[in-house]
Phi, psi and omega in degrees: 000130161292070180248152219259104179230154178225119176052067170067338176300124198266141173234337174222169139239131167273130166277136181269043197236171183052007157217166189248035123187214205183122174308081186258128187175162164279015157278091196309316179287339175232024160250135173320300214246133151263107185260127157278065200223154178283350185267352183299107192271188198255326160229126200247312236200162121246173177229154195204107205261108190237148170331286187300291184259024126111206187295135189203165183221111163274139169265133164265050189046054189291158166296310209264002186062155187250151171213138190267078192082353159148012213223108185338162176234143160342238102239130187076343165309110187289117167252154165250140178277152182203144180338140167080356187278156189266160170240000000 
């Protein structure tokens, strides 16, 4: 589960289910999750839910980059996520 906040406020929660992974971006036909921002690449992120090595996330070579507790991520390069990190 995802949950969403704008200027400290929780405004939405995303579930994460029923697939093993998900598409974050502003382009509506090729993203799961639709985000709406200027920073936003049209397919910006993935999240990726595997047996073996739990929740991970990839930047899909976004412009603005993806960032996980403050700090950028590689572009294709897989991280694990763990309760509480920010995106």
């Amino acid at each position: 589960m995802i949950e969403v906040y704008k200027e400290n406020e929780k405004i939405e929660v995303i579930k994460l289910e029923a697939q093993p992974f998900f598409i974050f971006g502003a382009h509506p036909n090729k993203s799961n999750i639709v985000l709406r921002h200027a920073s936003i690449s049209r397919c910006h992120a993935a999240i990726v839910i595997d047996q073996s090595e739990g929740v991970l996330i990839l930047d899909l070579n976004s412009k603005a980059k993806t960032l996980v507790n403050s700090k950028p991520l590689i572009g294709l390069v897989s991280n694990p996520l763990q309760n509480g990190d920010s995106i």
